[in-house]
C-alpha positions as CSV (number, residue, x, y, z in Angstrom):
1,X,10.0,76.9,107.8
2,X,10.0,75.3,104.8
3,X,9.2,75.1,101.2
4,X,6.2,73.6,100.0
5,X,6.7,72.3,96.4
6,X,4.0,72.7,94.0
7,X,2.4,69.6,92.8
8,X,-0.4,69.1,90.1
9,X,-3.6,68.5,90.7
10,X,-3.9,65.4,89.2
11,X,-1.1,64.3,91.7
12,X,-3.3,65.6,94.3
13,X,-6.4,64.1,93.2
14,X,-4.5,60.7,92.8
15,X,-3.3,60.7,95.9
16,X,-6.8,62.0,97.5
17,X,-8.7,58.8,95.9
18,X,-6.1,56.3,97.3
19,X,-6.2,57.8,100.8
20,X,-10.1,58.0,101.1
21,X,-11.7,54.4,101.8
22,X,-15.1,53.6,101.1
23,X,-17.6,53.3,103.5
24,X,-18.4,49.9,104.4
25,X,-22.1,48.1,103.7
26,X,-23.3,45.7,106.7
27,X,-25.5,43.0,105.0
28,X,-27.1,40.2,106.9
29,X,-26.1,36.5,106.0
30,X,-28.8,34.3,104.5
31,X,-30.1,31.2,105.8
32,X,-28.9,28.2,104.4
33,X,-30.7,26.4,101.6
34,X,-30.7,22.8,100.1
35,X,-28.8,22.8,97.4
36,X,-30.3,21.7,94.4
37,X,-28.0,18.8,93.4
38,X,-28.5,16.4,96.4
39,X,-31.2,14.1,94.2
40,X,-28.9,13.9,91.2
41,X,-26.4,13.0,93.9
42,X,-28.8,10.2,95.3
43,X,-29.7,9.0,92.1
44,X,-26.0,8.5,91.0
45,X,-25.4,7.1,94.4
46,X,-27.7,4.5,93.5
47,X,-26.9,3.3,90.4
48,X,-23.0,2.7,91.8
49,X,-24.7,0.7,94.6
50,X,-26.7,-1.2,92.2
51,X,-23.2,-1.7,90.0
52,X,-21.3,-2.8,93.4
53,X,-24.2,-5.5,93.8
54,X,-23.5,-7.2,90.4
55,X,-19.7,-7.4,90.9
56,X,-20.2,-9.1,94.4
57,X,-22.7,-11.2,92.5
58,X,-19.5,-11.7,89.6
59,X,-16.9,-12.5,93.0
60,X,-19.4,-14.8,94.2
61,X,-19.5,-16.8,91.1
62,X,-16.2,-17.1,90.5
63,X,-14.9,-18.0,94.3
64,X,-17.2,-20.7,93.6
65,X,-15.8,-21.8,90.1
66,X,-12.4,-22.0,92.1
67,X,-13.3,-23.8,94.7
68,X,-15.1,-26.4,92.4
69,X,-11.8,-26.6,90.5
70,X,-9.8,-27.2,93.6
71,X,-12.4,-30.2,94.8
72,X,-11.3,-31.8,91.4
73,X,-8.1,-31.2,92.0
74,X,-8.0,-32.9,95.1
75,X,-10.2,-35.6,93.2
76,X,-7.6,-36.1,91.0
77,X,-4.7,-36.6,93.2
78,X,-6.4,-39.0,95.3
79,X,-7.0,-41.2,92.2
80,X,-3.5,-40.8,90.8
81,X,-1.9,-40.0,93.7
82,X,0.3,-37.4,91.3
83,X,1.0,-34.4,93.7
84,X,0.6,-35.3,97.3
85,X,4.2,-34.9,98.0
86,X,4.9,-31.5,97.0
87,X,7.2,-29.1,99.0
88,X,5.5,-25.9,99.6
89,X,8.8,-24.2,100.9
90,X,10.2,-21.8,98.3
């Protein structure tokens, strides 16, 4: 046999409240719901799309600004025949 040392209660009750586990709730799981954000996502969707319109429309305009500029270019050296013979190897 052996000795059983004495111990304070509020050891024990320590102990006791770390040892017992709580009982467990079972709850159900809700259905899922729209969230509320999908029209300020739509509407901020729309204004990028509407931004992305006028820089294709910007692109646009200036491709054709550089292509005018290289029909004058080509102009040009036909006239003066200055830079026909130009080595493109670098």
């Amino acid at each position: 046999m052996g000795y059983i040392l004495p111990i304070q209660q509020h050891e024990y009750s320590d102990y006791q409240r770390r040892m017992v586990t709580n009982k467990r709730t079972i709850t159900t799981v809700e259905k899922p719901y729209k969230a509320g954000l999908q029209a300020k996502y739509e509407e901020l969707q729309h204004q990028e799309e509407i931004r992305n319109n006028k820089v294709d429309l910007i692109l646009n305009e200036v491709e054709q600004s550089v292509s005018e500029f290289s029909e004058v270019d080509a102009i040009y050296t036909e006239i003066t025949g200055l830079g026909q013979f130009i080595n493109e190897r670098i």
